[in-house]
Biotite code that builds the C-alpha atoms (Angstrom):
import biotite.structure as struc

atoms = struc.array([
    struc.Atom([0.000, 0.000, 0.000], chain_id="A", res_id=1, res_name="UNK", atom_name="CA", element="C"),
    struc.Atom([2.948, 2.497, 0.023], chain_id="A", res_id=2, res_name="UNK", atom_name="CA", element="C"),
    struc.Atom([4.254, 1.650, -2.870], chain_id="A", res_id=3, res_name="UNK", atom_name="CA", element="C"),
    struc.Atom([0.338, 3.138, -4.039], chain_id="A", res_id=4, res_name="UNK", atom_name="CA", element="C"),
    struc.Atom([0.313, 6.101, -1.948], chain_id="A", res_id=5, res_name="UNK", atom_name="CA", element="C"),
    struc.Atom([3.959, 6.973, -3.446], chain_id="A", res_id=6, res_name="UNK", atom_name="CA", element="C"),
    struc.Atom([3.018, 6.543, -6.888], chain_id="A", res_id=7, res_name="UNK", atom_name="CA", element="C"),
    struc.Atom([-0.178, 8.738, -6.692], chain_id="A", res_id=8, res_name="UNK", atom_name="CA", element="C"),
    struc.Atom([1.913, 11.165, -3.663], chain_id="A", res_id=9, res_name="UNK", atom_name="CA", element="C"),
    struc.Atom([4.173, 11.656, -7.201], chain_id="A", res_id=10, res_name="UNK", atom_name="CA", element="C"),
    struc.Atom([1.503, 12.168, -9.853], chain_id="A", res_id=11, res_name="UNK", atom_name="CA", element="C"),
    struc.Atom([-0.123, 14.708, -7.667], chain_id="A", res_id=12, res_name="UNK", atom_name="CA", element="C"),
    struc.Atom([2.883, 16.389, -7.219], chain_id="A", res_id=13, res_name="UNK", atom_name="CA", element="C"),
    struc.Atom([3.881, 16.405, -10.787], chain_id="A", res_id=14, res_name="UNK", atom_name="CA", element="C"),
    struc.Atom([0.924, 16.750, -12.748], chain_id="A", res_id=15, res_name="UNK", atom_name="CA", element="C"),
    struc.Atom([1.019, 20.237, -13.208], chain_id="A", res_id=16, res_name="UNK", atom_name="CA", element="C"),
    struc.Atom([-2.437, 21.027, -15.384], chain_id="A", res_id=17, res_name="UNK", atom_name="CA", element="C"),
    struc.Atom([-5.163, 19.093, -13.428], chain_id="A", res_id=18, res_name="UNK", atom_name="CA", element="C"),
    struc.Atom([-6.761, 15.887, -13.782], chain_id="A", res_id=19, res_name="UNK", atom_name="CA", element="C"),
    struc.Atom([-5.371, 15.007, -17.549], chain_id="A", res_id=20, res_name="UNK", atom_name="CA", element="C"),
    struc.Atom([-2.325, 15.700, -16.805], chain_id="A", res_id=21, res_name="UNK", atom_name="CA", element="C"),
    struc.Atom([-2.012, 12.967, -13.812], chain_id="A", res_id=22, res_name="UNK", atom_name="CA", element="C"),
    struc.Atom([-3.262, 10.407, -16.801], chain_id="A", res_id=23, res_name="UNK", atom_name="CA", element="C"),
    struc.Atom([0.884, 10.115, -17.973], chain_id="A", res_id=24, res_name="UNK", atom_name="CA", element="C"),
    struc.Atom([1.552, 8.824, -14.931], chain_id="A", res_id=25, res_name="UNK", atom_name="CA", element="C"),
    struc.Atom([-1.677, 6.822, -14.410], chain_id="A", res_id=26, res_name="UNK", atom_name="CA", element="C"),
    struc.Atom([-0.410, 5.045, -17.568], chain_id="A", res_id=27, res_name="UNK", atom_name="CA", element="C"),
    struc.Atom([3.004, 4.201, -15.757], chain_id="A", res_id=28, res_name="UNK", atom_name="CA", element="C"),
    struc.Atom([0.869, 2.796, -12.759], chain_id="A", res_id=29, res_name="UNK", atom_name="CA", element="C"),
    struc.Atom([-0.471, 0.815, -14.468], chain_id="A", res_id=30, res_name="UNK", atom_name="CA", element="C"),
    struc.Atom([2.296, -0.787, -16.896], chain_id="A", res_id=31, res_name="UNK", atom_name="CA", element="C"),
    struc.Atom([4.780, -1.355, -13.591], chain_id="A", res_id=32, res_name="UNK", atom_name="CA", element="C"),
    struc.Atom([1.930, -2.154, -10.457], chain_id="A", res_id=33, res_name="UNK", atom_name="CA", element="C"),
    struc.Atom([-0.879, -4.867, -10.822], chain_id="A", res_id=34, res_name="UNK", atom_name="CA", element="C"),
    struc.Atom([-3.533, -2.412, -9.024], chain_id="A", res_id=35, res_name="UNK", atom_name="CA", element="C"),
    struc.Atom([-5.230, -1.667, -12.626], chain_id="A", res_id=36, res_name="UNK", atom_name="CA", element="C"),
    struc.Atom([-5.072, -2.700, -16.209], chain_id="A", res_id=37, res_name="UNK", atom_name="CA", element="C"),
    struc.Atom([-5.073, -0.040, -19.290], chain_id="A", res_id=38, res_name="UNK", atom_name="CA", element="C"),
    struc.Atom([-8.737, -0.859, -19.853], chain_id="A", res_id=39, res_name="UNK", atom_name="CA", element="C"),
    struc.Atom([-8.995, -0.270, -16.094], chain_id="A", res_id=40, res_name="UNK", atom_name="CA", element="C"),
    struc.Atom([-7.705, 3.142, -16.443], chain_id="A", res_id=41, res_name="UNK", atom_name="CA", element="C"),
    struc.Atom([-10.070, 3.985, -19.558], chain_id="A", res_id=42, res_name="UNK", atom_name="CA", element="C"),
    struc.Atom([-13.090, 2.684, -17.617], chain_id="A", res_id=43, res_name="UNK", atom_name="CA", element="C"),
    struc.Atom([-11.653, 5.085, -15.016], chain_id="A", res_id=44, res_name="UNK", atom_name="CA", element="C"),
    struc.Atom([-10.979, 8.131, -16.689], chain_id="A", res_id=45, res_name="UNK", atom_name="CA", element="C"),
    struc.Atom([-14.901, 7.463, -18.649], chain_id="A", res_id=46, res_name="UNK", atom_name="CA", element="C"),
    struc.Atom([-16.842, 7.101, -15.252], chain_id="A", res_id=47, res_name="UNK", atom_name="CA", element="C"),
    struc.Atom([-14.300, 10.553, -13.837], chain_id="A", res_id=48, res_name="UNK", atom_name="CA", element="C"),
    struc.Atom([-14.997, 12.430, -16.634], chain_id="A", res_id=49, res_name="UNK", atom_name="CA", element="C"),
    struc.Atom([-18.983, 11.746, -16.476], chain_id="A", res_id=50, res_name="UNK", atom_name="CA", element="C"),
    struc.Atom([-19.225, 12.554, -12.885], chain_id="A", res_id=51, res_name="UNK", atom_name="CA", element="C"),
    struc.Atom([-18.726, 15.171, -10.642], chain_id="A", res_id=52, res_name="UNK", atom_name="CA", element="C"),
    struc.Atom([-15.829, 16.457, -9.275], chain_id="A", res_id=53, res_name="UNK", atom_name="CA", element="C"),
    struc.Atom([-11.832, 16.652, -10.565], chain_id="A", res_id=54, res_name="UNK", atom_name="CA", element="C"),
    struc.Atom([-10.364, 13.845, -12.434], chain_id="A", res_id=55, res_name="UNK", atom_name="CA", element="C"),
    struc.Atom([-7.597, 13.075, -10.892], chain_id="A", res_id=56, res_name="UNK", atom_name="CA", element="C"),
    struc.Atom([-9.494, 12.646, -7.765], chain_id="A", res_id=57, res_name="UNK", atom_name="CA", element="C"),
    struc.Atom([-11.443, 10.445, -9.192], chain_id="A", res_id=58, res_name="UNK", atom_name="CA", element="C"),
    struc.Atom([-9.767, 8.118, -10.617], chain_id="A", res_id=59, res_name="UNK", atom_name="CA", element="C"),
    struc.Atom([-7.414, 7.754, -7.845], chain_id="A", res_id=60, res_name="UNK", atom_name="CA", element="C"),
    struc.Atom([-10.142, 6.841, -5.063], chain_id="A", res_id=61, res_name="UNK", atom_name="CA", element="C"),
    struc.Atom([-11.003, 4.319, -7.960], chain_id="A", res_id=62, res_name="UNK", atom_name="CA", element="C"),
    struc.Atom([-7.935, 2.932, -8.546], chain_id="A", res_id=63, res_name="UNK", atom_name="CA", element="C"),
    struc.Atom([-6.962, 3.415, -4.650], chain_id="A", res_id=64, res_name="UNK", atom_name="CA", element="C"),
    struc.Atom([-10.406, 1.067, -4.387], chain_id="A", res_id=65, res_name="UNK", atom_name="CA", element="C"),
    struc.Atom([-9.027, -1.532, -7.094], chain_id="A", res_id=66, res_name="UNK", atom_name="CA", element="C"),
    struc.Atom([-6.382, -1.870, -5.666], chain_id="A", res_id=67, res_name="UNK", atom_name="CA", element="C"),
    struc.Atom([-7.021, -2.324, -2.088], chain_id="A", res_id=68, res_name="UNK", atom_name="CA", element="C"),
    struc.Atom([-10.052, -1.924, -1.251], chain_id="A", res_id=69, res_name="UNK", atom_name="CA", element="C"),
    struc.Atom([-11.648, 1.472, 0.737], chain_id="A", res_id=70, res_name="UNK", atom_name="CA", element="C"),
    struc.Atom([-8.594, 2.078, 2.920], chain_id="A", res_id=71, res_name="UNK", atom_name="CA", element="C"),
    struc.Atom([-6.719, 2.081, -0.710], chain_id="A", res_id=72, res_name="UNK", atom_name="CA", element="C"),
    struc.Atom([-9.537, 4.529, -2.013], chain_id="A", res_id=73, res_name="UNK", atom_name="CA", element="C"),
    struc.Atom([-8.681, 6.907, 1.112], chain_id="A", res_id=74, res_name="UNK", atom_name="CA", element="C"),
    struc.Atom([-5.239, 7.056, 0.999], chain_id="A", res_id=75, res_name="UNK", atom_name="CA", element="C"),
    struc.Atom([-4.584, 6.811, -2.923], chain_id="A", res_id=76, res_name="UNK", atom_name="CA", element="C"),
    struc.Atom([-6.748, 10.317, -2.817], chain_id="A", res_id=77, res_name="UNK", atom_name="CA", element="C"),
    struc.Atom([-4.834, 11.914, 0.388], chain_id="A", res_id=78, res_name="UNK", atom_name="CA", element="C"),
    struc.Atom([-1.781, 11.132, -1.006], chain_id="A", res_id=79, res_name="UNK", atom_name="CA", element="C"),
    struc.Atom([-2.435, 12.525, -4.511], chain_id="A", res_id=80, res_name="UNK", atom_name="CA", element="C"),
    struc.Atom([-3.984, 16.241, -2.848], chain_id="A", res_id=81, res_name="UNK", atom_name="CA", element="C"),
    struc.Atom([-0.942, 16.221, -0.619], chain_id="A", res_id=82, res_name="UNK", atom_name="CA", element="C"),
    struc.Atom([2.065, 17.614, -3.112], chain_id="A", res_id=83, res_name="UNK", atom_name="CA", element="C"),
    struc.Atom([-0.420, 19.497, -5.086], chain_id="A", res_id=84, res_name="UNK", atom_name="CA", element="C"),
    struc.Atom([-1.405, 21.225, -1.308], chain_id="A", res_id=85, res_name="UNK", atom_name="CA", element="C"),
    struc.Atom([2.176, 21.229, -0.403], chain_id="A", res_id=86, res_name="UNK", atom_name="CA", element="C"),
    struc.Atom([3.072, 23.526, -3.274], chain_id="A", res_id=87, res_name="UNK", atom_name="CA", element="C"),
    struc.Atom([0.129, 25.811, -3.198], chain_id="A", res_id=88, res_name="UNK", atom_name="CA", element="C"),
    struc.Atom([1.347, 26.614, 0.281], chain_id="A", res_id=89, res_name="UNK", atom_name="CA", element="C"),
    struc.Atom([4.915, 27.237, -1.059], chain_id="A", res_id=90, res_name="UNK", atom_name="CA", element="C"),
    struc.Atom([3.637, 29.106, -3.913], chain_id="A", res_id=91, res_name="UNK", atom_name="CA", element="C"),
    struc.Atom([1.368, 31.459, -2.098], chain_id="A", res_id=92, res_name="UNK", atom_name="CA", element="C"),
    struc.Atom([4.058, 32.399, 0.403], chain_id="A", res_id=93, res_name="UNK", atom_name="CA", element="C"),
    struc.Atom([6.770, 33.394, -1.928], chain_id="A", res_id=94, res_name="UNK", atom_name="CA", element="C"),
    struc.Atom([4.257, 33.999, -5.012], chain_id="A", res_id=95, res_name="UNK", atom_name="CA", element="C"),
    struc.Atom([3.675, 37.968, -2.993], chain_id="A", res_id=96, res_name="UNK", atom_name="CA", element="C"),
    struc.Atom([7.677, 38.249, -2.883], chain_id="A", res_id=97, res_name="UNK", atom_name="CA", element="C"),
    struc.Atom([8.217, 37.247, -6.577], chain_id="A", res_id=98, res_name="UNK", atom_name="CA", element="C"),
    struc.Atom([5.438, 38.148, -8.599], chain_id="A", res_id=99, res_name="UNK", atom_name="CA", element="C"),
    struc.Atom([7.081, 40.587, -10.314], chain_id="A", res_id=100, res_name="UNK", atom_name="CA", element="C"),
    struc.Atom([10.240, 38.850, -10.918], chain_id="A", res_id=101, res_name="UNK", atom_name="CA", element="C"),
    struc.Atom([11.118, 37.966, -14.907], chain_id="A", res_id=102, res_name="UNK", atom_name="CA", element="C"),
    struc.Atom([12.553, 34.789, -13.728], chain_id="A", res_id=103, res_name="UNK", atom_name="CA", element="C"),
    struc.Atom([9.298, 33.527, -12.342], chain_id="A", res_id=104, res_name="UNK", atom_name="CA", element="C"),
    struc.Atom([7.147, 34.919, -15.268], chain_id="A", res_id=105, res_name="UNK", atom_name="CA", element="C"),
    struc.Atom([9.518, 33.046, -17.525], chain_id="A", res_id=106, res_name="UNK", atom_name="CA", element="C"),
    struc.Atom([9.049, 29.646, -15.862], chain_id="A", res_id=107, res_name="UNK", atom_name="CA", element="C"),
    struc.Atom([4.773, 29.936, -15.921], chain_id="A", res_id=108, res_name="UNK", atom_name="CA", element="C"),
    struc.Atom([5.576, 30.836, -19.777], chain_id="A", res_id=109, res_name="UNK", atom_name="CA", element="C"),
    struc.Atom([7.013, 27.788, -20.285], chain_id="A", res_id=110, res_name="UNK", atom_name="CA", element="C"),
    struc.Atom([5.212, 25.435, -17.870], chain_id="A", res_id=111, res_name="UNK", atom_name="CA", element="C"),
    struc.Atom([1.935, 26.174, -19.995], chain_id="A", res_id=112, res_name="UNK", atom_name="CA", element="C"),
    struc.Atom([3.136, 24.421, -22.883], chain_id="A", res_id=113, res_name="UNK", atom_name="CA", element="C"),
    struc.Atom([4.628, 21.887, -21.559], chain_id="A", res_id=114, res_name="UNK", atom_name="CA", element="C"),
    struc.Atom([1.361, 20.742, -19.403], chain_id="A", res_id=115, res_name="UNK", atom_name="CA", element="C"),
    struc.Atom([-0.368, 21.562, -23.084], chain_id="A", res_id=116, res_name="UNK", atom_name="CA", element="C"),
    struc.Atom([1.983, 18.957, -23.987], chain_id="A", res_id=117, res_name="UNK", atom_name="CA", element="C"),
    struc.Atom([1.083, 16.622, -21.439], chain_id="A", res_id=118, res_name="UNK", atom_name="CA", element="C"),
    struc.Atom([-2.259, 16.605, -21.519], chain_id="A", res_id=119, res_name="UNK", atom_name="CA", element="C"),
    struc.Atom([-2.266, 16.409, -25.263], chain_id="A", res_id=120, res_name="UNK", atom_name="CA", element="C"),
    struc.Atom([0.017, 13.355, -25.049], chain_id="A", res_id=121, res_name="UNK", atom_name="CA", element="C"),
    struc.Atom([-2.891, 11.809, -22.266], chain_id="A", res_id=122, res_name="UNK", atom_name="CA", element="C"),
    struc.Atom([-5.577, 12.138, -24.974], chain_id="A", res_id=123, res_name="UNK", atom_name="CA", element="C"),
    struc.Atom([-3.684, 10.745, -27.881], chain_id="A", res_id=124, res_name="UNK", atom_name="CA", element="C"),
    struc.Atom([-2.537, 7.777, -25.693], chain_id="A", res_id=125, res_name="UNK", atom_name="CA", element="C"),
    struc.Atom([-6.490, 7.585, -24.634], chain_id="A", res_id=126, res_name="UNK", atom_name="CA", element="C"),
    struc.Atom([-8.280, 7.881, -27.955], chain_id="A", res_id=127, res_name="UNK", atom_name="CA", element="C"),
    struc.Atom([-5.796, 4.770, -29.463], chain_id="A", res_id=128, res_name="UNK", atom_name="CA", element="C"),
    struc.Atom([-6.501, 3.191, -26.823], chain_id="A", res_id=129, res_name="UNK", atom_name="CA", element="C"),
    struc.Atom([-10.070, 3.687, -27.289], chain_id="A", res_id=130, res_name="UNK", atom_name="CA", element="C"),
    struc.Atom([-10.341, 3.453, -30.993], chain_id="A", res_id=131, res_name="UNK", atom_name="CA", element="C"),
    struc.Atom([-7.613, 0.973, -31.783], chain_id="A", res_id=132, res_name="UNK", atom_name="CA", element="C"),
    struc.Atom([-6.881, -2.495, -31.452], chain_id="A", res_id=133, res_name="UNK", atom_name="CA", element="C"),
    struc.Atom([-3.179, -3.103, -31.222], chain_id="A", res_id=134, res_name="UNK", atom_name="CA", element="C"),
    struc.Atom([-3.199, -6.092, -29.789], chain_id="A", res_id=135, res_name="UNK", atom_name="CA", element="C"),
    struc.Atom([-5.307, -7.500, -32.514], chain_id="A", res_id=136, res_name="UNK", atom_name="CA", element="C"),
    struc.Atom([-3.221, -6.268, -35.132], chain_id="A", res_id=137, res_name="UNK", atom_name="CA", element="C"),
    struc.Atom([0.036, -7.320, -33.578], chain_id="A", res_id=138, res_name="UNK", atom_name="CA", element="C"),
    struc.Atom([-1.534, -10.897, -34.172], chain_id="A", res_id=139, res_name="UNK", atom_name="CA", element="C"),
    struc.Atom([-3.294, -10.957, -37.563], chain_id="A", res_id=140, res_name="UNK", atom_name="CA", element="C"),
    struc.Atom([-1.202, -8.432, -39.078], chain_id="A", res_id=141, res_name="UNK", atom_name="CA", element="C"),
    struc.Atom([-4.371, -7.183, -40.788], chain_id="A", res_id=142, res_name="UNK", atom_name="CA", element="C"),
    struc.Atom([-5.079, -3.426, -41.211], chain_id="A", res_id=143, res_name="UNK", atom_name="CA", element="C"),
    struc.Atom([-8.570, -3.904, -40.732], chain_id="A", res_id=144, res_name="UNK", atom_name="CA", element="C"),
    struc.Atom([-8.347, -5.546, -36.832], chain_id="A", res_id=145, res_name="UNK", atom_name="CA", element="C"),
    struc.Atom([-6.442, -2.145, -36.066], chain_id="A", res_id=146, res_name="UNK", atom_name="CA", element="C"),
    struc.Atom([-9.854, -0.044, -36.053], chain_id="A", res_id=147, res_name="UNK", atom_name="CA", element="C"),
    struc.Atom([-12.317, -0.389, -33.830], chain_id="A", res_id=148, res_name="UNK", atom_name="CA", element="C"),
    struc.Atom([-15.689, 0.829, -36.035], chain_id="A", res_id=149, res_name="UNK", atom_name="CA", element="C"),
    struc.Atom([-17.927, 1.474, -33.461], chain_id="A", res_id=150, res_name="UNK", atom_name="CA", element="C"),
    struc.Atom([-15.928, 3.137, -30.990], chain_id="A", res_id=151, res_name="UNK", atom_name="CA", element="C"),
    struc.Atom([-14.949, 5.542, -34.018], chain_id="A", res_id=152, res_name="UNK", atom_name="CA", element="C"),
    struc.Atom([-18.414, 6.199, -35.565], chain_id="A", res_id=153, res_name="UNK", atom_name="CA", element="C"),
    struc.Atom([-19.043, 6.990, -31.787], chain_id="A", res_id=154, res_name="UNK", atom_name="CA", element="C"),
    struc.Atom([-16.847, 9.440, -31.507], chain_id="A", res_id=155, res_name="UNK", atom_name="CA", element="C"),
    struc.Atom([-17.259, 10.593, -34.676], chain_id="A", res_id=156, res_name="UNK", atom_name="CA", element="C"),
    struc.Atom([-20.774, 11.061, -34.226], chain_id="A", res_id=157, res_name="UNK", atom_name="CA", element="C"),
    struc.Atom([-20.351, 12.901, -31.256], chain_id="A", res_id=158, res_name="UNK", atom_name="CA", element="C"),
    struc.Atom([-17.520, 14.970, -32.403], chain_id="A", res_id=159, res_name="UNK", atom_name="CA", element="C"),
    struc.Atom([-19.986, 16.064, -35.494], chain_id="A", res_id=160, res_name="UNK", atom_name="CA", element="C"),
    struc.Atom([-22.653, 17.317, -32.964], chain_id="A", res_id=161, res_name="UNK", atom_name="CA", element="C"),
    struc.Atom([-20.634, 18.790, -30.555], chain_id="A", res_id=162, res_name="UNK", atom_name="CA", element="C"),
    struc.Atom([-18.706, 20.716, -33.384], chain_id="A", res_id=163, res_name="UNK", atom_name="CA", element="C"),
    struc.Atom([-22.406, 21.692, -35.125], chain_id="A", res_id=164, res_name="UNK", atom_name="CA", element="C"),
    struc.Atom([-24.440, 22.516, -32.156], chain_id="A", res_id=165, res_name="UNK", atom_name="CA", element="C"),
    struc.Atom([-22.430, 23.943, -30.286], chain_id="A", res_id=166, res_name="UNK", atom_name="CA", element="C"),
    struc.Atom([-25.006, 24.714, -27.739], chain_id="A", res_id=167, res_name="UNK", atom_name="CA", element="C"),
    struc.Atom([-26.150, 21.005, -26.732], chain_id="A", res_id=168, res_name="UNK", atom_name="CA", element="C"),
    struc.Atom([-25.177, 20.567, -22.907], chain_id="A", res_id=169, res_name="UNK", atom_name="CA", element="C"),
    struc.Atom([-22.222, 18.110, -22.743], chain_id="A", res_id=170, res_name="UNK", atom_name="CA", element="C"),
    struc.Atom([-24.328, 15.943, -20.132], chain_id="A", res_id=171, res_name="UNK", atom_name="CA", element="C"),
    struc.Atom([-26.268, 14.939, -23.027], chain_id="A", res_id=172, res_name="UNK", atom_name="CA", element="C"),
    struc.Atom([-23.717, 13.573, -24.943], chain_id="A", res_id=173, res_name="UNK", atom_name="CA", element="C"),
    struc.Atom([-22.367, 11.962, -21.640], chain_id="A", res_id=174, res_name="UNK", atom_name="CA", element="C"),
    struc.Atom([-26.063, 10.704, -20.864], chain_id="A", res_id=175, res_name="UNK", atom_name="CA", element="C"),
    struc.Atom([-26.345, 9.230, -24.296], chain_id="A", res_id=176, res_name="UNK", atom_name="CA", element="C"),
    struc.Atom([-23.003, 7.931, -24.417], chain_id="A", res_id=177, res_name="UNK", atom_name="CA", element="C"),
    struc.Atom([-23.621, 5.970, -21.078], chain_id="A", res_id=178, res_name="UNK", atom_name="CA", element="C"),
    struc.Atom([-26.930, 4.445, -22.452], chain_id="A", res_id=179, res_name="UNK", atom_name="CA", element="C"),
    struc.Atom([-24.883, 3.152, -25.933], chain_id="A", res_id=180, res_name="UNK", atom_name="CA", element="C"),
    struc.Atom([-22.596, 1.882, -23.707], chain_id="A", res_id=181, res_name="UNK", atom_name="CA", element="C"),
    struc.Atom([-25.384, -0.038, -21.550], chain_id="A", res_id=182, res_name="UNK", atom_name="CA", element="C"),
    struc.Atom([-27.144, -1.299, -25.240], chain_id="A", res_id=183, res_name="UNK", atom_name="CA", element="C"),
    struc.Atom([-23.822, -2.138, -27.272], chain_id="A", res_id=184, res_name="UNK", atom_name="CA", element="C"),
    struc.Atom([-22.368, -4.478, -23.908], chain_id="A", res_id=185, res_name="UNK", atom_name="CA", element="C"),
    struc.Atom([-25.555, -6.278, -23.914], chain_id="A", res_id=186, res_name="UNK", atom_name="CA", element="C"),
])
């Protein structure tokens, strides 16, 4: 269980960006530690996006839970607030002191697109995961078992209505999603 708290103690503490940017290091929990598969952390980051409350959060009292039950829930979320906490204190005390200092502008100029980076790297890892079979492919060799259709006309669906009504509430398209989700796993 320490090993856990360590692993989510660092991608609090290095995830600078939110939520998506923790998903990097999700991915690494999950390739070294047994607590959750890939398709463990998909499920994850689909049920954290569609519900309330930050991401990161989320999925770590669900992978805390996979792994070890509620006390793994508990402390997989303490220890993944506690960096981010510890450097919000630091920040605040010496932000008044340097605010003004080029040195410190220069860094936040060039954290921003490097957590633009990371998060963009998080949803390109999630949408092959998502829409891809590699696994498949890697053993038939044919192009065809590298797509998977319906995920992608999904998502291509939804990407066509979000982009042309741009108005329709997201928790529609979450709301419908869930309910294909429900009728294609039947």
């Amino acid at each position: 269980m320490l090993r856990l708290m360590w692993e989510f103690f660092k991608a609090g503490l290095f995830a600078i960006g939110g939520g998506l940017a923790t998903i990097p290091f999700l991915q690494e929990i999950a390739r070294n530690y047994n607590y959750f598969t890939q398709k463990d952390l998909l499920d994850m980051i689909a049920v954290s996006e569609s519900t309330p409350g930050a991401i990161g959060i989320n999925v770590a009292t669900f992978a805390g839970f996979k792994a070890y039950g509620i006390p793994g829930a508990i402390l997989a979320t303490i220890s993944l607030v506690t960096g981010p906490i510890i450097i919000i204190f630091i920040i605040a005390k010496a932000m008044a002191k340097f605010k003004n200092s080029k040195i410190v502008n220069d860094m936040f100029f060039t954290i921003r697109p490097a957590t633009g980076g990371l998060i963009l790297g998080a949803m390109s890892s999630v949408m092959a995961l998502t829409l891809l079979d590699i696994d498949l492919f890697k053993i038939s060799g044919n192009l065809i078992d590298l797509f998977r259709f319906l995920p992608i006309s999904i998502f291509a669906i939804f990407l066509f209505v979000q982009i042309k009504f741009k108005k329709i509430n997201p928790l529609i398209i979450i709301g419908i999603s869930g309910l294909l989700g429900i009728v294609f796993s039947l």
